[in-house]
LUMBAMAR-40605 format. One record per residue (C-alpha): y negated, z negated, x negated; residue in three letters. Coordinates in steps of 0.02 Angstrom, whole numbers, padded with zeros to 5 digits, always signed. Layout:
REM residues N
YZXala/...
This chain:
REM residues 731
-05824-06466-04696unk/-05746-06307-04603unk/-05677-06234-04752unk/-05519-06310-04820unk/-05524-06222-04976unk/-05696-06295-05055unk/-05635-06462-04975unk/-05495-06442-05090unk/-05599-06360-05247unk/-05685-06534-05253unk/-05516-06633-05212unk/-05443-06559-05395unk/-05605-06595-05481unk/-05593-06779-05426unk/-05395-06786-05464unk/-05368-06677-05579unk/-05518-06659-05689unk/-05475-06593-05858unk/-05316-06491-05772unk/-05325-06310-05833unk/-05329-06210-05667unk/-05389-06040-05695unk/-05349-05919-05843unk/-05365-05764-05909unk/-05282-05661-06019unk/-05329-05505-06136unk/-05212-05346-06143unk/-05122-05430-06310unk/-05079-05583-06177unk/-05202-05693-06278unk/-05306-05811-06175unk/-05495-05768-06148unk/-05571-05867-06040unk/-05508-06005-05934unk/-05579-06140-05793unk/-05530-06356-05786unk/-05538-06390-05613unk/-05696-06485-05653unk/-05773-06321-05730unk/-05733-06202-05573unk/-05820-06349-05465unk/-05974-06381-05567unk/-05985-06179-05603unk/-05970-06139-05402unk/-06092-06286-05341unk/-06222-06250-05482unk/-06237-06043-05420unk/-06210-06099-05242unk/-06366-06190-05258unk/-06475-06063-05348unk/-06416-05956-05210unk/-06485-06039-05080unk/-06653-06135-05164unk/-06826-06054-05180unk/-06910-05992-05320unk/-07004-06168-05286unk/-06848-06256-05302unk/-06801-06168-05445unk/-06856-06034-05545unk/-06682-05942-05562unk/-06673-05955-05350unk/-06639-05830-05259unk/-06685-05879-05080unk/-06546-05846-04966unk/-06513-05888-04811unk/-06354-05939-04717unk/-06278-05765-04668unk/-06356-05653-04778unk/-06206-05525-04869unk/-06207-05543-05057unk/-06124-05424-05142unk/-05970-05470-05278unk/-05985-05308-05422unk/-05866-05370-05560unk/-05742-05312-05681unk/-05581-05400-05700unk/-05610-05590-05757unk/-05654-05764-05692unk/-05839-05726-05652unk/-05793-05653-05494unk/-05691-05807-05410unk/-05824-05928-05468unk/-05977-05804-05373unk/-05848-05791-05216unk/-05825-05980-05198unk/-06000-05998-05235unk/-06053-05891-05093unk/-05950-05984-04960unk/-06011-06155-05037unk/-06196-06098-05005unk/-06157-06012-04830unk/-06201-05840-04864unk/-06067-05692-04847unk/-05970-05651-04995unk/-05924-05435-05018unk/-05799-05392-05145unk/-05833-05214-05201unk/-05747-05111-05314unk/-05869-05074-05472unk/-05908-04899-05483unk/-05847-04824-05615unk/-05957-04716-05708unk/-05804-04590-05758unk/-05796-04561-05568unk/-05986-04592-05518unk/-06015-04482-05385unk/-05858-04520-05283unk/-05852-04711-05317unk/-06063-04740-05310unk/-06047-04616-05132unk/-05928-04750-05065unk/-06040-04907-05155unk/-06196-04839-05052unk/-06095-04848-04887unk/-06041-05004-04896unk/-06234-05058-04966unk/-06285-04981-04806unk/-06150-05043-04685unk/-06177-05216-04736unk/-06355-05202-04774unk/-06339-05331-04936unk/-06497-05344-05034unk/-06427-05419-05182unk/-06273-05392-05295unk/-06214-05554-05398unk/-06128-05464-05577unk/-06101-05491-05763unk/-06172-05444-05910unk/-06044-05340-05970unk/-06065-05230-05796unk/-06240-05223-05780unk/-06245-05149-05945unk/-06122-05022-05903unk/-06230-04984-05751unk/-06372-04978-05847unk/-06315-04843-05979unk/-06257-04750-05844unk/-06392-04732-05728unk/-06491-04674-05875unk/-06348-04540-05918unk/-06342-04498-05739unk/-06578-04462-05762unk/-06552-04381-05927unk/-06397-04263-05872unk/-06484-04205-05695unk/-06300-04244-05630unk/-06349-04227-05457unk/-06247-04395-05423unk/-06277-04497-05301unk/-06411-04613-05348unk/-06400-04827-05358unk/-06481-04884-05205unk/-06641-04941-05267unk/-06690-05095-05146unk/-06523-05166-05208unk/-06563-05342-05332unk/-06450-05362-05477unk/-06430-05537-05508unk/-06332-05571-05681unk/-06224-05721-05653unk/-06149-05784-05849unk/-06307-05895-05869unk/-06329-05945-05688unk/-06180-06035-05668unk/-06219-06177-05796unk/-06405-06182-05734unk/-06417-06336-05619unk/-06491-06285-05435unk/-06528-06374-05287unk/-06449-06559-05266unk/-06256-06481-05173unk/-06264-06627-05060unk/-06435-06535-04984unk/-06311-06379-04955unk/-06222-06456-04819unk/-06371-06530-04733unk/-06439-06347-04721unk/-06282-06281-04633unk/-06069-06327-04604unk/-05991-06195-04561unk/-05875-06185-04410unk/-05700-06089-04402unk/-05792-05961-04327unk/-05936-05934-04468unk/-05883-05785-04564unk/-05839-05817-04745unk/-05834-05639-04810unk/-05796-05456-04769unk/-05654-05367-04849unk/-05697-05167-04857unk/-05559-05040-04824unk/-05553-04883-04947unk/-05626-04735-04904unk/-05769-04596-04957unk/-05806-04470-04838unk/-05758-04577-04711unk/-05868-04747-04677unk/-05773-04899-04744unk/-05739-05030-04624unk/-05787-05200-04660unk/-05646-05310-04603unk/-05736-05486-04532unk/-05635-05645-04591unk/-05690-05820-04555unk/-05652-06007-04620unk/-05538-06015-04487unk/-05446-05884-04527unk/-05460-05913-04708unk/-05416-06097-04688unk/-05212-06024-04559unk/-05174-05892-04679unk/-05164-06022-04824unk/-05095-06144-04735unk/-04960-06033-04697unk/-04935-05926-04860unk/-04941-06111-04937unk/-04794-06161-04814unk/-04702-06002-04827unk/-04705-05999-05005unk/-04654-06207-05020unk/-04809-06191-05157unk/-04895-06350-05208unk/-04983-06399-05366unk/-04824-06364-05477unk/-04872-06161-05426unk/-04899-06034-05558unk/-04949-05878-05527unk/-04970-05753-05663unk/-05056-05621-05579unk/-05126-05438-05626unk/-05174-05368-05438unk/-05365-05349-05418unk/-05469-05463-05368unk/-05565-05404-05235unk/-05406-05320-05136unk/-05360-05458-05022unk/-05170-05466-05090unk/-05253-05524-05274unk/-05407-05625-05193unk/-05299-05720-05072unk/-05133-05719-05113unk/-05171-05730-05309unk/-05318-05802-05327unk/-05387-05907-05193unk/-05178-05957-05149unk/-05174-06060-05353unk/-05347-06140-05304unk/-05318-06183-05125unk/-05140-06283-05191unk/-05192-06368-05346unk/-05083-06246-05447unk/-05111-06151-05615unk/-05159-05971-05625unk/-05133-05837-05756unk/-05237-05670-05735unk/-05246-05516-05828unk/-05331-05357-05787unk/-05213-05226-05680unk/-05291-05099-05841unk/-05166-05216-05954unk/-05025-05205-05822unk/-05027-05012-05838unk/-05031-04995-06028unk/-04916-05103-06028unk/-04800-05174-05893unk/-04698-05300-05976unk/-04858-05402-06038unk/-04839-05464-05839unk/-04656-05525-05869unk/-04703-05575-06056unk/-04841-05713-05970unk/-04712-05753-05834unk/-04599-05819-05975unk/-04745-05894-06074unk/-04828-05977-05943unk/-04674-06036-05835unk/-04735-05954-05668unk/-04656-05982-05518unk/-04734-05857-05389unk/-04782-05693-05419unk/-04843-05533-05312unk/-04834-05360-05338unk/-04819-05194-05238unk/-04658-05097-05227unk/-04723-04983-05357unk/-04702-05123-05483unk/-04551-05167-05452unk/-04490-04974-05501unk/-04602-04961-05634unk/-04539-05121-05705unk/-04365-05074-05695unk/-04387-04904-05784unk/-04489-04981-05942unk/-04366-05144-05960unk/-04333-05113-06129unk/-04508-05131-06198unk/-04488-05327-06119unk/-04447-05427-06284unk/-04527-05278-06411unk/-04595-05426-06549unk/-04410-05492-06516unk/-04483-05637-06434unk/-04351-05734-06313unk/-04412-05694-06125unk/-04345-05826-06000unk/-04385-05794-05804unk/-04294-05928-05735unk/-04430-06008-05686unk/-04486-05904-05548unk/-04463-05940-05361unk/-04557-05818-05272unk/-04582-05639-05298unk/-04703-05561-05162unk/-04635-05367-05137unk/-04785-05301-05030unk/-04927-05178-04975unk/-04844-05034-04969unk/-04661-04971-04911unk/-04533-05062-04995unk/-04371-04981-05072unk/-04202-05058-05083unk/-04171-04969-05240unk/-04330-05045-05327unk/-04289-05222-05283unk/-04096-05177-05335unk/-04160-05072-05499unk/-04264-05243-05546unk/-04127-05368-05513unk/-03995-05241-05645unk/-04155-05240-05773unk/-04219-05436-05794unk/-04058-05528-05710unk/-04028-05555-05898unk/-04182-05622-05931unk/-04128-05761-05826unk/-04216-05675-05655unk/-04152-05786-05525unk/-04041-05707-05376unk/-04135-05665-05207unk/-04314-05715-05281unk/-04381-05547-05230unk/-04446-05568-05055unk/-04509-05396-04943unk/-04671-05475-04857unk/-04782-05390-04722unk/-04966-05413-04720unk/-05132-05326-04687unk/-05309-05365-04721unk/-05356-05371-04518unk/-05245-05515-04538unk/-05308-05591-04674unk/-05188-05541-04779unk/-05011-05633-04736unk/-04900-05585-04586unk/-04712-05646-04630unk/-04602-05612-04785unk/-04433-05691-04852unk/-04328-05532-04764unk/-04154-05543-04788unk/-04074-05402-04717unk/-04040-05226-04775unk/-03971-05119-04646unk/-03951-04915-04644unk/-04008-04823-04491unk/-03990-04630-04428unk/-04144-04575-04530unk/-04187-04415-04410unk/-04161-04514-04244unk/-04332-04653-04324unk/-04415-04494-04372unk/-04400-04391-04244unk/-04368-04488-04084unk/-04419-04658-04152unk/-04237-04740-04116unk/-04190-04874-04225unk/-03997-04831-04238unk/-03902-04945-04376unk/-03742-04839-04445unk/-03643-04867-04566unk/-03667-04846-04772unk/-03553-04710-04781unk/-03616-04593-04646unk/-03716-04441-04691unk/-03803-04416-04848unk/-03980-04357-04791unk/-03955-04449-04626unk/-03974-04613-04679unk/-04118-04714-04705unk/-04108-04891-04782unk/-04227-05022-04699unk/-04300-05173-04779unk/-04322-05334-04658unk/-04490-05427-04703unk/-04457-05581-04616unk/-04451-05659-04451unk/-04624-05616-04385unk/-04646-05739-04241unk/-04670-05921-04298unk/-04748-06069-04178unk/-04752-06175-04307unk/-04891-06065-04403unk/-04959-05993-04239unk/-04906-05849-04265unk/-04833-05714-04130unk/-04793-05525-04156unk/-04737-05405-03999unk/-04651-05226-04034unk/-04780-05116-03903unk/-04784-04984-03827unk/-04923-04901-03891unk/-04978-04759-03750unk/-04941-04920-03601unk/-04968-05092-03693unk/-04811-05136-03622unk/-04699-05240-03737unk/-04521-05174-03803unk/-04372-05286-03801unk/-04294-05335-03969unk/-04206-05174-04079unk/-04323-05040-03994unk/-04474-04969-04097unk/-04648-04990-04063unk/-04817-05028-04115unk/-04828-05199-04217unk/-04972-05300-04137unk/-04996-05463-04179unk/-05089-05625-04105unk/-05115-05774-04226unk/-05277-05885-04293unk/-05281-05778-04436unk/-05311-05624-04345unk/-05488-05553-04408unk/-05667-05557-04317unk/-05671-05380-04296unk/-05743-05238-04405unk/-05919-05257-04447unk/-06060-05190-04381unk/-06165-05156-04195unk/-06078-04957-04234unk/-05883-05036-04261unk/-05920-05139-04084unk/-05802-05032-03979unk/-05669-04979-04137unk/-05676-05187-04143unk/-05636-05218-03947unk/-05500-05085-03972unk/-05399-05152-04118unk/-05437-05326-04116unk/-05447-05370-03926unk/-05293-05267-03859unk/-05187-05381-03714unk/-05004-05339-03647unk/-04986-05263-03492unk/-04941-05358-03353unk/-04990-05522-03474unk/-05077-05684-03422unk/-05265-05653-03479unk/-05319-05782-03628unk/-05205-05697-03769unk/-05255-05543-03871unk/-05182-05447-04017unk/-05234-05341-04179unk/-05164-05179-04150unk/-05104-05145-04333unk/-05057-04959-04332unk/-04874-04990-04389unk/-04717-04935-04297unk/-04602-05057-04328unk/-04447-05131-04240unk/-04368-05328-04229unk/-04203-05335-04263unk/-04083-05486-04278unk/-04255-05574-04269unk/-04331-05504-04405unk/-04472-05371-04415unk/-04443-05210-04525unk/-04569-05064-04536unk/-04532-04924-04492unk/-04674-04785-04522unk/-04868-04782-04487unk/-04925-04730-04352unk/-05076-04715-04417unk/-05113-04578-04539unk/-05150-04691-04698unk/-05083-04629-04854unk/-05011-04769-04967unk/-04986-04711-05138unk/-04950-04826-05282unk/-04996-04980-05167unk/-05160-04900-05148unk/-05228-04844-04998unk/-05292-04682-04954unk/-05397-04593-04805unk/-05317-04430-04757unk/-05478-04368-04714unk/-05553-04410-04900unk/-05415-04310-04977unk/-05427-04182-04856unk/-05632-04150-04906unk/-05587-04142-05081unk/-05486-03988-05049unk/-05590-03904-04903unk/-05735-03912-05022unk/-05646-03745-05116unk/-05719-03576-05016unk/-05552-03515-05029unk/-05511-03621-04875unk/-05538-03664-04693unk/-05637-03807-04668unk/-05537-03918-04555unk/-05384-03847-04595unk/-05319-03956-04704unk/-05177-04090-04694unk/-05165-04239-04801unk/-05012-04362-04807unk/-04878-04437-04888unk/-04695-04392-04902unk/-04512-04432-04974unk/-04435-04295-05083unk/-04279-04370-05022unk/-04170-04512-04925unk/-04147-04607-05101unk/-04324-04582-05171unk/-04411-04733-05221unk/-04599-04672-05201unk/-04695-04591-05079unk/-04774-04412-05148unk/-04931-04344-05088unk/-04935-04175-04984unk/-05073-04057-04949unk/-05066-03912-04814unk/-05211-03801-04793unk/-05243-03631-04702unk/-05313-03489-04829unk/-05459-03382-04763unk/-05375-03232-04848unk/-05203-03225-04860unk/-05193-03070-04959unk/-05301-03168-05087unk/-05210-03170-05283unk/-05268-03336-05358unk/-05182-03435-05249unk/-05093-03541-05403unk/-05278-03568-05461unk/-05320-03612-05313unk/-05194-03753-05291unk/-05227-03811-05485unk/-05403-03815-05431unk/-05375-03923-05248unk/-05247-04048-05370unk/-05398-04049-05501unk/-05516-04105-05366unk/-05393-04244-05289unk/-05346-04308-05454unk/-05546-04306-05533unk/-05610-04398-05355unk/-05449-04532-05291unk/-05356-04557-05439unk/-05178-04480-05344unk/-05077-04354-05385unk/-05047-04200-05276unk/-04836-04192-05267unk/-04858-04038-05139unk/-04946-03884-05106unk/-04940-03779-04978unk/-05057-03643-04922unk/-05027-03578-04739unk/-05105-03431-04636unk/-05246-03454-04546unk/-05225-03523-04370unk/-05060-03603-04395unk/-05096-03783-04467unk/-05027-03903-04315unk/-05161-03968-04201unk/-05189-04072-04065unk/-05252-04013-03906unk/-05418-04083-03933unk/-05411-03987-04115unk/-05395-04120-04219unk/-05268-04098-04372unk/-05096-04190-04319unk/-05040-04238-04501unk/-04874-04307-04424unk/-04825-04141-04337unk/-04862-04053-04512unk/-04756-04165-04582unk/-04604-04141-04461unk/-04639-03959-04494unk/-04631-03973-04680unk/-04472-04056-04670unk/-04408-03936-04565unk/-04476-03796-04643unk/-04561-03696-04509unk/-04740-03681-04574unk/-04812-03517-04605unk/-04798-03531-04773unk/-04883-03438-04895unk/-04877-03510-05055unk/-04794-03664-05121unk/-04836-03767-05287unk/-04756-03898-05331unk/-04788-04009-05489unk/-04633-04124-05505unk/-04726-04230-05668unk/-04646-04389-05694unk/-04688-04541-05747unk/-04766-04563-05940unk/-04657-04675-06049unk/-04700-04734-06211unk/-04524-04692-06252unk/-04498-04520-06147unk/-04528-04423-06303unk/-04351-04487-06357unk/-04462-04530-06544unk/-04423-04696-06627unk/-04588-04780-06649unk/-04763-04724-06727unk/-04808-04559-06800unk/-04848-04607-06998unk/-05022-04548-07065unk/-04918-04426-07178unk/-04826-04344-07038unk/-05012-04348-06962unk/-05121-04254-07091unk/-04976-04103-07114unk/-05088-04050-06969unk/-05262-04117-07027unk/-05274-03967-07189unk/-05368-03830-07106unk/-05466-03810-06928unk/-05436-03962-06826unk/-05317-03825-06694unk/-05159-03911-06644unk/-05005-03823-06661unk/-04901-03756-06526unk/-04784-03874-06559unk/-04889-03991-06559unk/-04950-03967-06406unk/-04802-03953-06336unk/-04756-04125-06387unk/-04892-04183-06293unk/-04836-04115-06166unk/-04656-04168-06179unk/-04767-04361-06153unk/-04823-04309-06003unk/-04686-04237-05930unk/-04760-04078-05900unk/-04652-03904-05916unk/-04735-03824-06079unk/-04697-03684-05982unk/-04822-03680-05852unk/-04967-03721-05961unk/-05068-03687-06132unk/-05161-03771-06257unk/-05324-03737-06161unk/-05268-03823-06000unk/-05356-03979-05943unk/-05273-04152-05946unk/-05340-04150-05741unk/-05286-04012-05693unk/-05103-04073-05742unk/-05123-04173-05586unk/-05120-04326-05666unk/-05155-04471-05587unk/-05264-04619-05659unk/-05120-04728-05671unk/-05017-04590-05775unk/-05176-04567-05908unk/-05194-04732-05919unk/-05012-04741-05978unk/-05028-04589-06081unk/-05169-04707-06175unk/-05046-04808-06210unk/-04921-04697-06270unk/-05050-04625-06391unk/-05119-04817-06467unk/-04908-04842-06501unk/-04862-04676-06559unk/-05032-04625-06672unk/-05105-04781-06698unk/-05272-04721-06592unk/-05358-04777-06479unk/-05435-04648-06358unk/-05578-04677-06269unk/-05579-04687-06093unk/-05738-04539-06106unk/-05627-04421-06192unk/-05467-04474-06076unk/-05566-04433-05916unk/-05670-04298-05949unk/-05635-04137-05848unk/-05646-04035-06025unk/-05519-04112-06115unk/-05378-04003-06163unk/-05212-04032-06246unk/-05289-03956-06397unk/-05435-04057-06395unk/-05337-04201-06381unk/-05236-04169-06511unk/-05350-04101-06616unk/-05434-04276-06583unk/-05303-04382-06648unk/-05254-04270-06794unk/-05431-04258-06871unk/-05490-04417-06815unk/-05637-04357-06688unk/-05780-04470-06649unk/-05686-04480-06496unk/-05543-04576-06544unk/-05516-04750-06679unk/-05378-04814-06750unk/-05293-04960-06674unk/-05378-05110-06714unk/-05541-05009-06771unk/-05615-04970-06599unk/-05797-04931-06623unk/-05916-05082-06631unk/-06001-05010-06471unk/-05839-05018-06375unk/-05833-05155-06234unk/-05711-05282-06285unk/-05639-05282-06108unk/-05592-05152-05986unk/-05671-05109-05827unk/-05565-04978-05730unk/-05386-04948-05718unk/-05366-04854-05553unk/-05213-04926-05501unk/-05197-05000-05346unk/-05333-05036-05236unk/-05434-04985-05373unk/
């Protein structure tokens, strides 16, 4: 058998029957669900064979053949690993998908279709609890004449919860029917993106089989792992490294939904403790968060010990020093070991793992990277503002994983010697197939296939997009040179963002820049910035206008808009060919020569249960002083709402629209939160994301007790007992 990792999925079940492997846990930390390594191998073989037998063979079968793409459409919970495995025991081609959610149905079933299309699946393997959900909302979507783009309707919805324990087709039979080689794809892992086709990123057994060899290696993880996990499943960090990483070396895995993570960080840490993990991964964004909500860690005054753990994965998106340093100060007394945080460099073109374990942290002349892409080291104490700390993520080059990484060039191909910047490209069994597709052919040839100049022919290299730079051996990134906006840990297409704000009259289509920023030298996260040319700049509205672009951004990706400037026409930077150069429009920001306009910027931090600086939950009595009467908040109120969000009560009123604050998913799922601690109520994601609701309403809401809202522990008996969407990252 090609494929290491079902080798090893019936290796457990033979040695390790009745070992727990797989778990998963409910936002109170409480388990749900969980998988013996004789389960998970009995579940996968039973749906592998109804996948592949006849309705002859069986009347559950579904008739596949080796090679066809089967699409993965799950919430957050052990179903989805079990279908996966399934798929690559049968032979057929497993697609993780993000489930449309039906708060966000045009943008997220617009990007479903594409990848439908692109991949040309005919059937989607689900659960219950989602094809319900679909159900409802494709008749809301009939009834309401949305105008939303409709389910494709060729598309077979195959519920899985029953399938699994249905005996198929004898699984010895599989095997005779086809073994697939290290070149047999296993399963494509879609980029993000809307307006913009997703790519399908083409990963075989073989390059399944080196990248968990080597995380396995680089990790020293065996089957004493833990991993307590919360990243999603179908982004290749949370499939591979979280998921597929426990099963592939015997380990133990703990898994909650990244919706639990953002209500409530700590739950992660809380499991850590309870379960004894010992590796653990999480973007940079995590780490910060973390840091800033450590004192909700031991809230029940339970005893939180984090010795245990080994490995901490800091990846998939710029790392900051600060974070990792800001996490150490905040759970070192939790008994955190010292340098368990390790910055790690991967991509999904490479499966997912390049190198991690960096140890240095060196400072570099911040406007000789920017500008003239010179990696300078200088001292600590130069310049405030010209300093720019940089985070090593390893040594990148490894023979004894196969694995070799070259600083080029990126105009010649030629390679750079050690300490001068480049493109990362990188050469190594796990580098993908190619992008998928007859259309992605060339793209494919072009990223995938590039060789050095002047190199012997035989050897070829991903061309990853990064500029980065090897230093003392190790590899540090330095910037993109791609345009991909990484918010959060999630990843963004300029060009998405970009039609979300040309689609206002007010502006010139195609004049429109989308990318991400630093407020600062010492800022932790990366902001989002929008530039756009004005068709009138004598117009009035233009602080509508920008409430209305960050409305549409927010409503459609989930991100916040940090920055917005409106330019005159015909001044945007361009290339010669006309395109929109996002990184000259950044240099020009930062050096403030656009033609600017108008500026808005909405500086809204982060929601914290305990921001409001109140001591715990509102009481009813303190509730219904404003229940006697109209249910109409109070200015004040309202303005302590507000205060929650972070939002100056200045610059809005009652009637303003929780989306047009510019928050982000992640920030009203945390203002959830705040509301279940501080009212006792639970709102409903409906009322939370709906592009009506005001402060007033809101508040109105949880005063009078709206249909809208329950009280904790009182949720409606309608309610789904598990959540679907978080839209954090990757989501």
């Amino acid at each position: 058998m090609a494929s290491e990792l079902l080798e090893r999925v019936e290796k457990w079940a033979a040695e390790t029957p009745t070992k727990t492997m797989l778990s998963f846990a409910d936002d109170k930390g409480g388990v749900t669900a969980s998988l013996s390594c004789t389960d998970l191998n009995m579940r996968v073989q039973n749906l592998a064979g109804l996948l592949r037998a006849s309705t002859q063979q069986h009347s559950k079968g579904l008739g596949l053949e080796q090679g066809d793409r089967v699409l993965l459409v799950y919430p957050p919970g052990l179903d989805f690993i079990v279908a996966f495995l399934a798929c690559l025991r049968a032979g057929v081609v497993a697609v993780p998908v993000y489930p449309p959610d039906p708060r966000k149905m045009k943008k997220d079933i617009s990007m479903f279709v594409t990848v439908v299309q692109n991949c040309q699946a005919n059937v989607a393997l689900t659960s219950s609890l989602y094809y319900n959900v679909k159900k409802i909302s494709a008749i809301k979507e009939k009834l309401t004449f949305s105008g939303s783009v409709p389910w494709p309707e060729h598309l077979i919805w195959v519920v899985t919860d029953d399938l699994v324990d249905a005996k198929g087709i004898d699984p010895a039979k599989l095997w005779l029917m086809q073994k697939p080689t290290a070149d047999t794809t296993a399963f494509l892992q879609y980029t993000s993106g809307s307006t913009s086709a997703p790519k399908g990123v083409v990963l075989s057994h073989g390059n399944l089989n080196h990248n968990l060899r080597t995380i396995s290696s680089a990790l020293h993880a065996g089957r004493d792992t833990v991993v307590v996990s919360w990243l999603p499943q179908y982004h290749d960090m949370g499939l591979i490294g979280a998921y597929l990483g426990t099963i592939f070396n015997g380990g133990t895995g703990v898994y909650l939904s990244p919706f639990s993570f953002i209500r409530d960080p700590c739950l992660w840490l809380r499991l850590v403790s309870k379960y004894r993990a010992t590796h653990l991964q999480a973007p940079n964004f995590a780490y910060s968060l973390l840091a800033r909500k450590s004192d909700r860690l031991n809230i029940d005054g339970e005893q939180v010990d984090l010795s245990s753990v080994r490995h901490m994965i800091n990846g998939a998106e710029p790392i900051q020093g600060e974070a990792i340093d800001a996490f150490y100060r905040a759970f070192s007394p939790f008994g955190l070991p010292e340098n368990v945080i390790k910055p790690t460099y991967g991509l999904a073109e490479h499966t997912v793992y390049v190198c991690g374990g960096g140890t240095q942290r060196l400072w570099v002349d911040k406007v000789a990277l920017e500008r003239d892409r010179l990696f300078q080291v200088v001292e600590k104490s130069a310049a405030a503002g010209r300093m720019k700390e940089m985070i090593g993520c390893g040594v990148p080059s490894r023979k004894d994983y196969g694995i070799s990484v070259c600083i080029v060039d990126p105009e010649t191909s030629v390679e750079r010697p050690e300490g001068e910047t480049g493109e990362v490209w990188i050469s190594s069994p796990s580098k993908a197939q190619g992008y998928y597709g007859d259309e992605m052919r060339e793209l494919s040839m072009e990223a995938f296939q590039a060789t050095l100049a002047g190199a012997a022919e035989g050897m070829t290299y991903l061309k990853t997009g990064d500029l980065g730079v090897i230093y003392n051996q190790e590899l540090f990134i330095c910037g993109r040179i791609k345009d991909l906006v990484i918010i959060r840990g999630r990843n963004h297409y300029p060009q998405d963002l970009e039609a979300s704000a040309e689609a206002h009259e007010d502006l010139r289509p195609g004049c429109c820049a989308a990318f991400s920023y630093a407020l600062d030298s010492e800022d932790d996260d990366e902001k989002l910035a929008v530039v756009a040319e004005l068709r009138d700049p004598t117009m009035t509205s233009k602080a509508s206008l920008c409430g209305k672009i960050r409305n549409a951004i927010a409503r459609e990706h989930g991100v916040k808009v940090t920055l917005i400037v409106l330019v005159a026409p015909r001044t945007i930077p361009k290339t010669t060919s006309g395109k929109i150069s996002r990184s000259r429009c950044r240099k020009a920001l930062e050096e403030k020569t656009l033609d600017e306009l108008y500026r808005n910027e909405d500086m809204i931090a982060d929601v914290s249960v305990d921001d409001d600086g109140t001591d715990g939950p509102t009481t009813d009595e303190s509730m219904d002083r404003n229940v006697n009467g109209p249910r109409v908040a109070s200015t004040d109120n309202v303005h302590e709402l507000a205060r929650t969000l972070g939002v100056e009560t200045t610059q809005i009123n009652e009637n303003t629209p929780l989306q047009e604050l510019g928050l982000d998913s992640m920030a009203l799922t945390q203002l959830q939160g705040v509301i279940a601690q501080k009212y006792q109520v639970h709102v409903q994601e409906e009322l939370l994301y709906s592009e009506t609701t005001t402060l007033a309403s809101l508040h109105a809401g949880l005063c009078g007790g709206g249909a809208d809202t329950n009280r904790a522990g009182g949720a409606s008996a309608g309610a789904p007992k598990q959540k679907l969407f978080c839209g954090c990252i990757a989501c």
